[in-house]
N, C-alpha and C positions, 0 to 999 in steps of 0.2 A: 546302056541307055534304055528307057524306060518308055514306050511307043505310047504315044496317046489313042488312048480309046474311048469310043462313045458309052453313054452312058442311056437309059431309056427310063421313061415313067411310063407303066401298064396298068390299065386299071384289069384289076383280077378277073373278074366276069365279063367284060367286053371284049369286043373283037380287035380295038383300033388305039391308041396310041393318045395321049396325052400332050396336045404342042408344049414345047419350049416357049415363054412368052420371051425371054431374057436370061444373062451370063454374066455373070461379073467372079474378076477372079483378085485374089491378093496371094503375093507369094514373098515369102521371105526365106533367104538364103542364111545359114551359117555352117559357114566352111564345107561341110562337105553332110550339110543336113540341108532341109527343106522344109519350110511350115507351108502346106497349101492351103488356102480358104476358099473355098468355089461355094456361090451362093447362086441359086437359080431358080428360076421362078415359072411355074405351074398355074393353072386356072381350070378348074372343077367349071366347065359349060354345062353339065348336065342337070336334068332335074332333083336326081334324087342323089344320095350321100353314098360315097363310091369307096372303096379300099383298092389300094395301089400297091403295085410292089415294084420297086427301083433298083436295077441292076446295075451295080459300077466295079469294073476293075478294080484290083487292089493286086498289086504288087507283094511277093513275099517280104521285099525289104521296108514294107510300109507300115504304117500302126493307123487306124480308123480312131480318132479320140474324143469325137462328139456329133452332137449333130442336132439343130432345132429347126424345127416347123412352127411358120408364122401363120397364123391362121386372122380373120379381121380383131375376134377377142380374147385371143390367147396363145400364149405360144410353149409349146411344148419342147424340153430341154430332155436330151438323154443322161442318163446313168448306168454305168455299168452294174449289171447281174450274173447268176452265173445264168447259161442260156434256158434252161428249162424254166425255171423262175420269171424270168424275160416273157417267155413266150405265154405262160401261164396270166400273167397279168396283162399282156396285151390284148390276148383271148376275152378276159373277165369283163374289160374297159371295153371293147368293140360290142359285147353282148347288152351292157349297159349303157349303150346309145352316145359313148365320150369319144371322141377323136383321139388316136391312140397311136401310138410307134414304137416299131421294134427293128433292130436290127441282127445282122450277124452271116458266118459266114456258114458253108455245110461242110462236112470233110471230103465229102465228093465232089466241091467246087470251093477248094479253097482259096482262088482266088479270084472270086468272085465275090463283093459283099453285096446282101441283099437289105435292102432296106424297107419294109411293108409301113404305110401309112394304112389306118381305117377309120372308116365314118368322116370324111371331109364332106364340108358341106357342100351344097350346090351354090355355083357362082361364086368361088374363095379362090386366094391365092396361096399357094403351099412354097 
């Protein structure tokens, strides 16, 4: 059995924490698999454009298989890379003033997926 654990949104340079505005979950069962869809929703109060990074659980028996950010005029979908590629263009896109995401896990915390959002605007929902 598989213990639920929390999950956190950090903006990277601040000292304090991200509220939860909202949760919704969809799950669907076959046989002795699981599709989970947890969507939840964030809100940038601050003035200026903030990079985040979000830590969630992941289970060894789990696969991570996508993940989008709604932002008010765009919404960013992931695709798999291999990881240095990933973080290279996440890099490039954050320095170029674009809302940008990357995820993955580290071998020192693999089961921990990290997810980094950058450049969210001020007063958006993620």
């Amino acid at each position: 059995v598989y213990k639920r654990q929390g999950c956190i949104l950090l903006p990277i340079v601040r000292e304090k924490n991200i509220p939860l505005k909202n949760i919704d979950y969809k799950i669907e069962v076959f046989e002795t698999l699981a599709n989970v869809e947890i969507t939840q929703y964030y809100q940038n109060n601050e003035k200026d454009f903030i990079e985040t990074e979000y830590l969630l659980p992941i289970s060894n028996d789990a696969a991570f298989v996508g993940m989008e950010v709604h932002l008010p005029n765009e919404i960013l979908k992931s695709i798999v890379q291999p990881k240095e590629e990933a973080k290279q263009q996440y890099d490039a896109a954050k320095e170029e003033g674009k809302v940008a995401g990357y995820s993955g896990t580290e071998e020192n915390a693999p089961d921990i997926l990290k997810i980094k959002i950058g450049n969210i605007p001020p007063v958006s929902y993620t």
